[in-house]
C-alpha positions in Angstrom: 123.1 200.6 153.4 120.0 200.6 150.7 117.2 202.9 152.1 114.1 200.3 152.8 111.3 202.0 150.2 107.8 202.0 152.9 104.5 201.0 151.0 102.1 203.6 151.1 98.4 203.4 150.4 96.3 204.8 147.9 93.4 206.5 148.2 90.5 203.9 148.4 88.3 204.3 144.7 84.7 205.0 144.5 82.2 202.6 143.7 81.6 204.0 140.3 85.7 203.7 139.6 85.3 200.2 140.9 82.5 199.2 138.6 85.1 199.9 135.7 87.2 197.1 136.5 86.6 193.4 135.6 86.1 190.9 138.0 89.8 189.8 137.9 91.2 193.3 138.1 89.2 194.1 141.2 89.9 190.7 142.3 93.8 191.5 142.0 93.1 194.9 143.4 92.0 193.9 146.7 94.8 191.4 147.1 97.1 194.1 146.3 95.9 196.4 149.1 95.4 193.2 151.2 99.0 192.7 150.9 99.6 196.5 151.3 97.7 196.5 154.7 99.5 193.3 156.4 102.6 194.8 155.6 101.9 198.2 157.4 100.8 196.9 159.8 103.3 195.0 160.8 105.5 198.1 161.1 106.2 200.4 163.6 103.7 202.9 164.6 106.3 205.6 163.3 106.6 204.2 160.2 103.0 203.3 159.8 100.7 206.4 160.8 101.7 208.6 158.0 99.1 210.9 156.0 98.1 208.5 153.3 97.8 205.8 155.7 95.0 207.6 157.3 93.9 209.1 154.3 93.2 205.3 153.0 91.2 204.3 155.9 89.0 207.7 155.6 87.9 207.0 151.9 87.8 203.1 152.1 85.6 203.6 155.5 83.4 206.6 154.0 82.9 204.1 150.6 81.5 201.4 152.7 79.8 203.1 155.1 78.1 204.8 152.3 77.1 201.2 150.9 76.4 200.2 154.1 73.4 202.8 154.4 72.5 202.3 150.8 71.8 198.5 151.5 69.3 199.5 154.4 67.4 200.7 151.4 67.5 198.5 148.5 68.7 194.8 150.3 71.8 194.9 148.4 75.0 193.9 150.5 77.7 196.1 150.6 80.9 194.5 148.3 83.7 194.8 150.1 86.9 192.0 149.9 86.7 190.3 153.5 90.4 190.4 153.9 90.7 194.2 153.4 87.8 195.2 156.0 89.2 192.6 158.4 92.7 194.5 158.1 91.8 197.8 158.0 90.0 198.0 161.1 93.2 196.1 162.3 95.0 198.9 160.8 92.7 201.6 162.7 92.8 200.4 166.2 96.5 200.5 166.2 96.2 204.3 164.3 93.5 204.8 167.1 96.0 205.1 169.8 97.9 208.4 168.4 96.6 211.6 169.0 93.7 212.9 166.6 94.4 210.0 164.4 90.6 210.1 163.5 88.3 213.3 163.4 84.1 212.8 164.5 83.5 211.9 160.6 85.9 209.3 160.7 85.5 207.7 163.8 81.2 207.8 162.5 82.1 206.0 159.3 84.0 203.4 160.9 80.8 202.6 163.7 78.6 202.4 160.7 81.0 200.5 158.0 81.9 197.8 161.4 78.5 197.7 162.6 77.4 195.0 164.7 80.7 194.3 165.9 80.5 196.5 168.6 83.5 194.9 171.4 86.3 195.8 168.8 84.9 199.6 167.7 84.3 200.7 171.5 87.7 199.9 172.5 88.7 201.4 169.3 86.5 204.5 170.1 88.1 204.1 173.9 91.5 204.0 172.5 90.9 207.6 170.2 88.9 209.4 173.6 92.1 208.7 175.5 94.8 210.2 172.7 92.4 212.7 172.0 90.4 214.1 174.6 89.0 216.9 172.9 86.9 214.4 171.1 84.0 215.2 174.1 83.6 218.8 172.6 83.7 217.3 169.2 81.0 215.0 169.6 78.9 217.9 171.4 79.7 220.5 168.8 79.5 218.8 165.9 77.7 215.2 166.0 75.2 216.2 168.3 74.0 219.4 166.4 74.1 217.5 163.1 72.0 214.3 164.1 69.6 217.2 166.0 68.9 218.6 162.1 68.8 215.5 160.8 66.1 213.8 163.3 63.8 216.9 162.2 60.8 215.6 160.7 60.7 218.0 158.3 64.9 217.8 157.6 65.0 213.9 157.6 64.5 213.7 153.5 61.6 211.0 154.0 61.8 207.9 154.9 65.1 206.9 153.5 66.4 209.7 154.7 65.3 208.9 158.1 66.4 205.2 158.0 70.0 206.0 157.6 69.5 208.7 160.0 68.9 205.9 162.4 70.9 203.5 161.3 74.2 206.6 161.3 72.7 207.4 165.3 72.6 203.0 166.6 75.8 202.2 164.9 77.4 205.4 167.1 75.8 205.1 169.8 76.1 201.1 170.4 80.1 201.6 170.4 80.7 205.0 171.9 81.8 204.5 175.8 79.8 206.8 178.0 82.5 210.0 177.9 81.0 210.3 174.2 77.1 209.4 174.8 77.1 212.3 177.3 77.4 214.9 175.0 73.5 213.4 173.5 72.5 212.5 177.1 72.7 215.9 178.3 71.4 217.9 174.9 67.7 218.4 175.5 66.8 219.5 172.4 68.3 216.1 171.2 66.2 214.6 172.8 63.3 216.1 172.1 64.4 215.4 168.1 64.9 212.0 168.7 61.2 211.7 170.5 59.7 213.4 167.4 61.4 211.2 164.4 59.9 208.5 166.4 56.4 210.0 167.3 55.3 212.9 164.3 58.3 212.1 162.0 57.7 208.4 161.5 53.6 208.8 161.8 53.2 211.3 159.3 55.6 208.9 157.0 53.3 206.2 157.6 50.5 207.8 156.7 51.9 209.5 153.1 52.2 205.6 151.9 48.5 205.1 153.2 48.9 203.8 156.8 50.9 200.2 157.9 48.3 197.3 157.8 48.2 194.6 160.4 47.0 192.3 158.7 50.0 189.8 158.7 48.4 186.5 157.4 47.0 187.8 154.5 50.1 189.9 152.8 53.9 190.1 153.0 55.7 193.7 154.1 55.8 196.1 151.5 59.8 197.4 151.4 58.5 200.8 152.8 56.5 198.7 155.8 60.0 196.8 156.6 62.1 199.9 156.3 59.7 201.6 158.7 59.4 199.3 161.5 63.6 198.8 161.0 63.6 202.9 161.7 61.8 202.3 164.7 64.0 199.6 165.9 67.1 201.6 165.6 65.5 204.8 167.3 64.4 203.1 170.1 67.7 201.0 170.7 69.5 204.6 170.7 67.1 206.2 172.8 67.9 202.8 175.6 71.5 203.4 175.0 71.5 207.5 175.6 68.8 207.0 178.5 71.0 204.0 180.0 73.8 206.5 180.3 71.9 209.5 182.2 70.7 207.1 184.7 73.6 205.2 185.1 75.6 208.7 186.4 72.5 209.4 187.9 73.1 206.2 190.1 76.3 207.0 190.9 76.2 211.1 192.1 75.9 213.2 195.4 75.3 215.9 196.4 75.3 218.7 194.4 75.8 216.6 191.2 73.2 214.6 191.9 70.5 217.4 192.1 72.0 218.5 189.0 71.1 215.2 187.2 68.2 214.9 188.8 67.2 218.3 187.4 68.2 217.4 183.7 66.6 214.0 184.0 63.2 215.6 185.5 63.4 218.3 182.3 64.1 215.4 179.7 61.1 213.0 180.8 58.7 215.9 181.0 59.7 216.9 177.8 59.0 214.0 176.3 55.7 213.4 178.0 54.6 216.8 177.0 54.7 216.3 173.5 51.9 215.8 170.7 50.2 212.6 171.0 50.9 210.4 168.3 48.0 209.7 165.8 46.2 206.1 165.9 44.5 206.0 162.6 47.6 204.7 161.5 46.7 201.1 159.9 42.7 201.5 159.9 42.7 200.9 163.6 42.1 203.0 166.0 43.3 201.8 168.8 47.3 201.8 170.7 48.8 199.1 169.5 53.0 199.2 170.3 55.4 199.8 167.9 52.7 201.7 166.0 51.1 204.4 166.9 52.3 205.4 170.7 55.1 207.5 171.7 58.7 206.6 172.0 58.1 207.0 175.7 55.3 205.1 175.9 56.7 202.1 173.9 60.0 202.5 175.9 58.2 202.2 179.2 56.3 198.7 177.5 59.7 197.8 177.0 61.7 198.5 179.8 59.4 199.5 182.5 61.2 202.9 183.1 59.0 204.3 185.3 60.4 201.7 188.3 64.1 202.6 187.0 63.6 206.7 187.9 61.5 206.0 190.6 64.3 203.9 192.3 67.0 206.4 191.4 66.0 209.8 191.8 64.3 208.9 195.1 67.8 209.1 196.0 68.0 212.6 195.0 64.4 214.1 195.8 63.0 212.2 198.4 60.2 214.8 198.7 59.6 216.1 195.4 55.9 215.5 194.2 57.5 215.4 190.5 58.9 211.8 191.7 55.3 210.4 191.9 53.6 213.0 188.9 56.6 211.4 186.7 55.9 207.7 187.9 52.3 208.0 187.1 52.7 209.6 184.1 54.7 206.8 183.1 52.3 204.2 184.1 49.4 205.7 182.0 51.3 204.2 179.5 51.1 200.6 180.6 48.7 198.0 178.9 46.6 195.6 180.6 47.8 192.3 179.3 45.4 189.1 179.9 48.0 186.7 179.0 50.7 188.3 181.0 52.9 188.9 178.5 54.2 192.4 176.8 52.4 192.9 173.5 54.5 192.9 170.2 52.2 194.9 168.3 53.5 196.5 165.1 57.0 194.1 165.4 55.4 190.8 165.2 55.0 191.9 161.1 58.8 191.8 160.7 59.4 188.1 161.8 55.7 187.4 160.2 56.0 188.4 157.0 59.6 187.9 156.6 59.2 184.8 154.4 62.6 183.4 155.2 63.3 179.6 155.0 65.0 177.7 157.3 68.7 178.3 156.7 68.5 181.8 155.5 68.9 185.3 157.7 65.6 187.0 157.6 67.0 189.8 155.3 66.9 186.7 152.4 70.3 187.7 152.0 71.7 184.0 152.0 72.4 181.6 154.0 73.7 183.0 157.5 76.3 180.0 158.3 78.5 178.2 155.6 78.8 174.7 155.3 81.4 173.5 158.5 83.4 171.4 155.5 84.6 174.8 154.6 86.0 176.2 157.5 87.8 175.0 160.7 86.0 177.2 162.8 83.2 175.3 162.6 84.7 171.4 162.9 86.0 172.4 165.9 82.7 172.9 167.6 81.1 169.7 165.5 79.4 167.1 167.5 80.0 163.5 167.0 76.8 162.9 166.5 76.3 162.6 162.1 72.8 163.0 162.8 73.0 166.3 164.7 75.8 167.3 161.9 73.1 167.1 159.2 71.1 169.8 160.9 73.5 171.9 162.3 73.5 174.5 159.9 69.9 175.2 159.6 69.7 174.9 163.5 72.4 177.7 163.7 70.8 179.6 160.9 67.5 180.0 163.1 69.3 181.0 165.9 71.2 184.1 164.1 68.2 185.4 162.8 67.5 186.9 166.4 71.0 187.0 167.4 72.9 188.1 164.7 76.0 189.6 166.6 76.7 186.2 168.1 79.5 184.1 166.8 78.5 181.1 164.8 81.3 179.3 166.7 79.3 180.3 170.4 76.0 179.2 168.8 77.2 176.1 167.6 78.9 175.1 171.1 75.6 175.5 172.6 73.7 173.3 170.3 76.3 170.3 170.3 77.8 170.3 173.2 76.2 167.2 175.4 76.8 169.0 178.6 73.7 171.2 177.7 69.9 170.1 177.7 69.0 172.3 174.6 71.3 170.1 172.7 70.4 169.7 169.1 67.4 172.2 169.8 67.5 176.0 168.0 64.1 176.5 169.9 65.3 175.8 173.5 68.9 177.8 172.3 66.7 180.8 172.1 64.9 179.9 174.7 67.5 179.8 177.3 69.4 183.0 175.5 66.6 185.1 176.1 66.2 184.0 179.5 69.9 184.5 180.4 70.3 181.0 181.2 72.9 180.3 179.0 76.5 180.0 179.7 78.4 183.1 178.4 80.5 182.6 175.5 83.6 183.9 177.9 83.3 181.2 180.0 83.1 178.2 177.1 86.6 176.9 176.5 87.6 173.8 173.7 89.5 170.7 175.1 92.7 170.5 173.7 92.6 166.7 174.0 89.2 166.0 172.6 89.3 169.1 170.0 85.4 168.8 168.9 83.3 168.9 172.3 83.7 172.1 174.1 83.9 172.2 177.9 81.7 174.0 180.0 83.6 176.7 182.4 81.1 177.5 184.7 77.0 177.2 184.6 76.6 180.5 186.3 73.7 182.7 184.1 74.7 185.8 182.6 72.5 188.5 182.9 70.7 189.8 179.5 68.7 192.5 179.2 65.7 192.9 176.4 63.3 194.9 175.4 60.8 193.4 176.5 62.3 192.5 179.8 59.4 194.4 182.5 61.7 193.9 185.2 63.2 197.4 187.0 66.6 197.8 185.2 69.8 197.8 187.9 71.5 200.9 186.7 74.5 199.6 187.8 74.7 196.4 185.8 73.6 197.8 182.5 75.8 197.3 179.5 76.1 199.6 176.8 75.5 198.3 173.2 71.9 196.7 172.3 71.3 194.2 169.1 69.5 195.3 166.2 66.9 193.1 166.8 67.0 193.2 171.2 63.2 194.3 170.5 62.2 191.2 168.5 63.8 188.6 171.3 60.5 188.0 173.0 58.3 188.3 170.2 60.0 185.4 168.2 59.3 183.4 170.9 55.3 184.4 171.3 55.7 184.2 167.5 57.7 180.5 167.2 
């Protein structure tokens, strides 16, 4: 019987090998490995994890990751052929289940190359912890130490530097289950890294380009301005993620363990309420204004109102200990005095300000966010039978991916055609009631067979969202890990609108 010849992959060229190619040869190219892909993965897991399989999903990952990080910089999309990313992160999550399929480089390539699309790469991530569990010391040894240096202010290669710093830390973080954020969680001197990029590091950048100006209505962001504010974004949604983590195991120890935690938590906060003071003369104000010139701790307890989250948990744990209260008022002295009773955007209500984007385009001006529905299925299906609300439909969906861009468009556009709902046909009130948490999760929304373009409504119970700017005392318990890019700009588009 003929021996059956296995395809085997190449190694995934470099950009600059790519650019030598005409548009029809790298058109051919990637439906070659396309084709390549499918087939490999449609064998058996014998068959299929061989050396140059992995090899090819460790250069074509590193490549785009690579782009990825570039395009925070210069607005330029990564190129990459939709059916090849699609089925090579297919390709790794079935690789991910044999033991040390992926080392820490890899498995940091793929968070950045597949970020937002953060369900998929955890279980991916959850898949590699459990076929290789030494991937705990990994993390600690090796990413841990290296995002340490690279948070140095004076390490971080400027501002670009420090953007994909970021970027590389929110992409990991956002996917890693909590076995793998432990290893940050418990590194002090992390910590204290990531505090300092935020306060020193990104204050002294500011200044060097002559301070970020406020004045919104009279000029459009400068690229370093818009980088800037993004780096902020990104550290603060990794500092939620690794602080989400410490309390959560916080809430759920005894004992021994517990005064443990207590003791690491106590030595992290204090850290970071011991250092510098961050400078206001930062925009030819000198006042606090958020997102500016405070501390990451400060903004973070504007955001999140931290101080009632520790003092609710590690009264469990020191009932008696005056650091309880010193730490809750320190905390406090951050607060602002509001007259409006609402937090204050400060610096971020210049991203959505002076973003310039039209109706129908993603803030980024990168195109449109949603395709016309005549060109895919996935759309008709959610379609109303209303023409009028059709004629809109994109735009509508458009404006609501600006803020959420890591829902589907299929979800967005169930909620604004479905007749069941009272935001019908309005972006405004789609936002409205995602922000608030009082629309239906996209797990309980089902299609009707038998009518095929309304979809049905499961169940009307909330789901709980968290934001940034949510001043309600977080429930350790319920938190889940991963936060949007933009989780910070969910109130402010709305005090903004």
């Amino acid at each position: 019987m003929p021996t059956v010849e296995v395809i085997s992959l190449p190694t995934y060229p470099s950009a600059s090998a790519r650019k030598s190619l005409s548009a029809s040869q790298l058109a051919t190219f990637h439906r070659n490995i396309s084709c390549a892909l499918a087939e490999i993965i449609s064998l058996p897991s014998v068959k299929r994890d061989t050396s140059a399989t992995r090899a090819f999903i460790s250069s074509y990952v590193n490549d785009v990751a690579h782009q990825t990080l570039q395009s925070l910089i210069w607005q330029a999309p990564p190129y990459s052929d939709n059916h090849v990313h699609k089925r090579v992160l297919l390709l790794a999550e079935k690789l991910a289940t044999s033991p040390s399929s992926f080392d820490v480089k890899n498995l940091l390539d793929i968070a950045i190359a597949y970020f937002p699309n953060p369900t998929r790469v955890r279980a991916l991530f959850t898949a590699a912890l459990i076929s290789t569990p030494n991937l705990v010391e990994a993390f600690a040894s090796d990413l841990v130490s290296a995002l340490t240096t690279l948070l140095n202010p004076s390490r971080s290669a400027g501002l670009y530097g420090l953007r994909k710093t970021a970027r590389c830390l929110v992409s990991l973080l956002s996917v890693c289950p909590p076995e793998l954020v432990r290893p940050f969680a418990k590194d002090q001197a992390f910590m204290i890294a990531l505090a300092r990029a935020y306060d020193e590091g990104l204050a002294s950048l500011a200044r060097s380009y002559g301070g970020l100006r406020m004045d919104v209505v009279t000029h459009e962001l400068d690229d370093w301005e818009r980088i800037w504010l993004e780096t902020k974004v990104d550290l603060i949604d990794s500092f939620h993620t690794v602080i989400t983590v410490m309390l959560q195991d916080l809430s759920v120890a005894s004992g021994a363990v517990l005064a443990e935690r207590s003791e690491r938590t106590f030595g992290v906060i204090f850290a970071l309420s011991n250092l510098p003071p961050v400078p206001t003369q930062l925009s030819g104000i000198t006042t606090s204004v958020p997102f500016l010139s405070r501390s990451l701790l400060a903004d973070y307890q504007h955001s999140y109102n931290l101080a009632g989250t520790l003092n609710s948990t590690l009264r469990q744990a020191a009932r008696e200990d005056a650091r309880v209260d010193l730490l809750e008022s320190t905390l406090h002295s951050y607060d602002i005095e509001s007259s409006t009773g609402t937090k204050d955007p400060g610096a971020l209500k210049l991203i959505l300000k002076s973003s310039g984007a039209s109706r129908g385009t993603s803030s980024s001006g990168k195109g449109k966010v949603v395709q016309s529905s005549s060109k895919g299925k996935a759309l008709d299906v959610f379609s109303a039978p209303d023409q009028a609300l059709n004629h809109d439909l994109d735009l509508q969906t458009s404006q609501v991916m600006d803020i959420f861009p890591d829902q589907s468009v299929t979800y967005i556009q169930a909620l604004l055609t479905n007749p069941s709902f009272p935001y019908r046909g309005n972006a405004e009130k789609v936002i409205e009631a995602l922000l608030e948490g009082t629309a239906p999760g996209e797990d309980v929304l089902t299609i009707d067979p038998t009518v095929g373009t309304h979809v049905q409504v499961v169940s009307n119970e909330p789901i709980e969202r968290r934001n940034i700017f949510d001043d309600e005392v977080l429930d350790v318990t319920k938190i889940h890990m991963g936060k949007r890019k933009y989780v910070v700009l969910f109130l402010l588009f709305l005090s903004c609108w």
